[in-house]
Every structure is written in structure tokens, then in C-alpha cells.
N, C-alpha and C positions, 0 to 999 in steps of 0.2 A: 291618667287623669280623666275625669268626668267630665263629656261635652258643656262646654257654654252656650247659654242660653244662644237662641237661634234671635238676630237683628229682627222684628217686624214692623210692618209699618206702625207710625206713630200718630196718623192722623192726620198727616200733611198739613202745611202751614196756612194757615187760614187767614191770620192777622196782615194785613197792610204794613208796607212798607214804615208808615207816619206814627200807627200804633207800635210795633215793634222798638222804632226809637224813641218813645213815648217811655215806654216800660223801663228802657235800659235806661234812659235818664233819668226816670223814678228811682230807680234801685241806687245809680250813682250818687243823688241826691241824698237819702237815705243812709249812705255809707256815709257820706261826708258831713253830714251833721249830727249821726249816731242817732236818728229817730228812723222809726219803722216805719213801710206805708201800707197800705188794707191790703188785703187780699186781692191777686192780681187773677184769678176766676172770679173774683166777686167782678173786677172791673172789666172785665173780658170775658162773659160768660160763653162757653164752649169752645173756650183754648184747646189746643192739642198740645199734646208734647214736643212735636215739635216747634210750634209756635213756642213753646217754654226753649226749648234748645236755640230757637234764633234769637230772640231776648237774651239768654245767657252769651253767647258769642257776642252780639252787639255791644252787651256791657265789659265783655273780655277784651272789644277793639277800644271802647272810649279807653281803659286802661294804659293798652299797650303804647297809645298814643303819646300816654301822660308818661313812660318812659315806663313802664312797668312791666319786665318780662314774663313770657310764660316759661315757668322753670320744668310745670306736669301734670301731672291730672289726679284725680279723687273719684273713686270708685264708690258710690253710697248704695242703700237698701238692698243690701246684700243678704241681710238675717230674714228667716222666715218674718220673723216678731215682726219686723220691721213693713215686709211688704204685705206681710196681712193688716196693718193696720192701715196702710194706703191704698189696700184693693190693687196692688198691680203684680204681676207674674216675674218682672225684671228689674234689674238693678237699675241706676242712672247714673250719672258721671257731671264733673263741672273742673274744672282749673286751676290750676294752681301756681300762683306769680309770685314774685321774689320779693314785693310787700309782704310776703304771708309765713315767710321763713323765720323761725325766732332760735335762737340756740339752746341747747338741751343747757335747763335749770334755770332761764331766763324770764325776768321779773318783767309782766306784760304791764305797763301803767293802765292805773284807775282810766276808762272812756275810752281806752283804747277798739272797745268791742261794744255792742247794744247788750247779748242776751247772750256772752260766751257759757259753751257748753263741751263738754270735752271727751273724746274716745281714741280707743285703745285698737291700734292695729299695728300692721306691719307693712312696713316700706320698702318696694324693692328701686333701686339705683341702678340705670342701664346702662351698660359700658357699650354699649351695639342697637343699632334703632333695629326695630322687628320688623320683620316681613310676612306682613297682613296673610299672604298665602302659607307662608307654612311656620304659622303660631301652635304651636303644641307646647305641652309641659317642659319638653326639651331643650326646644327653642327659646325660649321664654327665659331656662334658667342658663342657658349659654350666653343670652343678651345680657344676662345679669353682671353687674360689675359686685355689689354686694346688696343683701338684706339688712334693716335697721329696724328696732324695737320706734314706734313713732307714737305723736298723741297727736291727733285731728283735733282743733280749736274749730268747734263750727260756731255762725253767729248767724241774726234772722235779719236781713232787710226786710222784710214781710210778716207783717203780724203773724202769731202763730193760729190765731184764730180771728174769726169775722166778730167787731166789738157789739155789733148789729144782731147778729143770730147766731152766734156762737160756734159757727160751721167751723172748724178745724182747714187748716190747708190744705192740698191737695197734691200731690206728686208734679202737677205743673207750677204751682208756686213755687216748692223747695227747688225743681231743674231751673227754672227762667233765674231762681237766687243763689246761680252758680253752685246748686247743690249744696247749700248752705253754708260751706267753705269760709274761713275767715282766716286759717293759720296754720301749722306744721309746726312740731315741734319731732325733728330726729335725735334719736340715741346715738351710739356708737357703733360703727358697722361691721356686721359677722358676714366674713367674707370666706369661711368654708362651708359650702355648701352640700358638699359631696354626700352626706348622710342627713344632711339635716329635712326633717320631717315636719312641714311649716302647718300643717294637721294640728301637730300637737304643740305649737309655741302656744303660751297662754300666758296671763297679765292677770294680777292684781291691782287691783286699780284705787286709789286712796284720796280720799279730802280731809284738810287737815288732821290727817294720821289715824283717819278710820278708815277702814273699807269700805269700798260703795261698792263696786263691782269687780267681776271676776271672768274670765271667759279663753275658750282657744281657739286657733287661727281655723279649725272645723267649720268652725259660725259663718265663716264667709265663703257660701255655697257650697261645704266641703271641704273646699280648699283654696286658700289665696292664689293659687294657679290657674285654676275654674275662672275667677273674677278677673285675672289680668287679660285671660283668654277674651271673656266676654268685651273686656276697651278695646282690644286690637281691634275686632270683627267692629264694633262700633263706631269706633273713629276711622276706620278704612269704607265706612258705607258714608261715611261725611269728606270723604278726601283727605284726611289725617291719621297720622301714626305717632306711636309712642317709641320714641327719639335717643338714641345716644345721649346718656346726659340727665334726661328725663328723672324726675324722681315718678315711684307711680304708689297712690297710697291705696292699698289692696282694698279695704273697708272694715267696715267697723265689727270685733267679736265681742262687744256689750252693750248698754244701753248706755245715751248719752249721760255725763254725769255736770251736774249745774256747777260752774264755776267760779263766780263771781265775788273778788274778796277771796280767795283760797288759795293754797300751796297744793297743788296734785302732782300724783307722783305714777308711774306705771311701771310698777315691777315685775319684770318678763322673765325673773330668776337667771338662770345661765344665758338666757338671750341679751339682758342687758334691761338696762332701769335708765330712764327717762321723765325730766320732770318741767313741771312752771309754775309762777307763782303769781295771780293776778292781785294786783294792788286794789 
């Protein structure tokens, strides 16, 4: 397996304790009434990322608070495409809680989401929490209990652009909006792993019964085992690990597909097919 990206610094946290709960309760607010709020570089200008990663944590503790577990994490800007068009060199990560669990072919109600959008990867499920020191491809697929064909439902608390100057987001707005996470949708679990080559899983991806996109598990960084590598190293430089239990969603091999009103479906062929249907 191909090294993971190397942790660097992020820019160190700049924001104040007051701004930081500032933010998370913008975003909380935001979820909870299904409208978006500006651009949080616009309202914070020369955020870091990790000022974007203490804002997401914060909004992950209002959650947990309100009885909402953390079940795992979301591995995002994994595709070149993706991080060329944000200007950054490294993936980013946000959370994933047991509000955001839907069962495969489940009908998501009208409002349920602001701006749902949907992609195609794969999910690994860990029977064993990892150890940060000796994360390798080996490791990693020993921890595995099984892989699932999954669809990421992501959604924006955060406009996606400034309504003012039309500046697009920025890598710190989508990290602080919990990596834009809103949902999980799992397949069915393929629990032989012995030969299987997650390089070459690939998805057809459909809205009401066209194709929109297509792609294989290569797209993320190579290989979904590169990306899982990269969470350990990251959440072990935060004092966290990916957990027994954990689901972990590797990232994304197409481009988000708009879902709103639609029946998608993600056909992974011999890996298994997974679907939802937004009212």
C-alpha cells in the first residue's frame, strides 16, 4: 500500500474560545431549521483549519449532548478533482452519528436535509479499534469486521457560495460543517476479504434511472486503504482512534450527484447495490 499523506500543521487555532461556540451554534441552528448560514471565512476571516476542526468538534459535543452518538467518521477530498479545486494537498475528515444512519432503500422525508447530495463509496466496519502505531494495509484489513457498498448523503449548513461576492467555500467552511456529512446509507456486507481488490470496486451511480455517475475505489488516493491510513495518523495527532464498532466511510470515487426529489441507486455489480429515495 502507498504511504498516507503525512499529518501537518493546520495553522493552529486562532479563534477564541466565544467565536468557536459562536460558529457551532450557527451550524446547530442551521440544521435545525434547515436554512443555511454565510460563509464562515467570510465571517471569520483567516480561519485555519484547525479553527475549522475545533468548530466541528464543538458542534459534534452540542450533539452528543442531545443523546446523539458518535457511530464513525467520513473521510472527504480524497479525488484529485476534488482537491484541486479547493487548493489543498490532503483529504479532511468530520463524523458520523446515529442520526445519520438510514437503511439501505430508505425513503428520506421531504426537509429532512437543506441541499442533500449524494456519493458513492465504500465502508469499512471494524471488528478491532486500530493502533495508531502500526496502521498499515494489513492492520487495517485484520481490524476489519466487513466492507459495505455505502452512499454518503452530504448536506450544506453553509452556503455554498458568498450571496455577496460569489466566492465559493473554502476547505475550512466544508471541515467546521462537519465535512458536509448529513447521512450513510449501507449495502450489504462482503465479509470476504481475502482476494478482494477495493482498487477495482466500482459503482454506477443513477437518478431516477439514468446515470449520472460512475467511478472505482482507485479514485480515493489509489486506494481506500491509503485514505483509512491517512484517519488513523489524523485522529491519533487529535487523541482519537477509529474504534471497534466504528463504521469508517473511505471517500468519495465520483462526483457528488444532486438529490433532491430522487430515487438513487448505487450499483457496485458483484459488490452489492444500495439505494434511497428523497421525498
Amino acid at each position: 500500500m502507498a504511504q498516507a499523506r503525512r499529518i501537518h500543521d493546520f495553522g493552529g487555532v486562532t479563534l477564541d474560545e466565544a467565536a468557536i461556540a459562536d460558529a457551532a451554534g450557527a451550524l446547530a441552528t442551521a440544521e435545525r431549521d434547515r436554512s443555511q448560514i454565510p460563509l464562515l471565512s467570510d465571517t471569520y476571516p483567516g480561519m485555519t483549519m484547525d479553527d475549522a476542526y475545533a468548530i466541528q468538534a464543538a458542534w459534534v459535543r452540542t450533539k452528543q449532548a442531545a443523546g446523539d452518538p458518535i457511530i464513525g467518521w467520513k473521510i472527504g477530498l480524497t479525488s484529485k478533482a476534488m482537491q484541486a479545486a479547493l487548493a489543498i494537498e490532503i483529504p479532511d475528515s468530520g463524523v458520523l452519528l446515529g442520526s445519520m444512519a438510514f437503511a439501505n432503500g430508505a425513503e428520506i422525508p421531504a426537509g429532512r436535509f437543506i441541499e442533500p447530495r449524494v456519493e458513492a463509496e465504500i465502508a469499512f466496519v471494524m471488528k478491532e479499534t486500530i493502533d495508531p502505531a502500526r496502521a498499515s494495509a494489513e492492520t487495517i484489513l485484520a481490524a476489519t469486521d466487513y466492507v459495505a457498498p455505502a452512499l454518503e448523503i452530504l448536506d450544506t449548513r453553509i452556503t455554498r457560495r458568498s450571496p455577496h461576492t460569489c466566492r465559493p467555500r473554502t476547505v475550512c467552511d466544508t471541515i467546521a460543517d462537519n465535512a458536509a456529512n448529513g447521512g450513510i446509507v449501507l449495502g450489504d456486507p462482503v465479509r470476504d476479504l481475502s482476494d478482494l481488490d477495493l482498487r477495482f470496486v466500482g459503482a454506477v451511480v443513477s437518478r431516477d434511472g439514468e446515470v449520472e455517475e460512475t467511478g472505482l475505489g482507485a479514485g480515493v488516493l489509489g486506494d481506500p486503504l491509503v485514505s483509512l491510513g491517512w484517519l488513523v495518523e489524523r485522529l491519533a495527532a487529535h487523541g482519537n482512534r477509529v474504534e471497534a464498532g466504528q463504521i469508517v466511510l473511505s471517500g468519495s470515487f465520483i462526483r457528488p450527484v444532486e438529490a433532491q426529489g430522487s430515487r438513487i441507486v448505487g450499483d457496485f455489480g458483484s459488490f452489492g447495490r444500495v439505494s434511497c429515495h428523497f421525498l
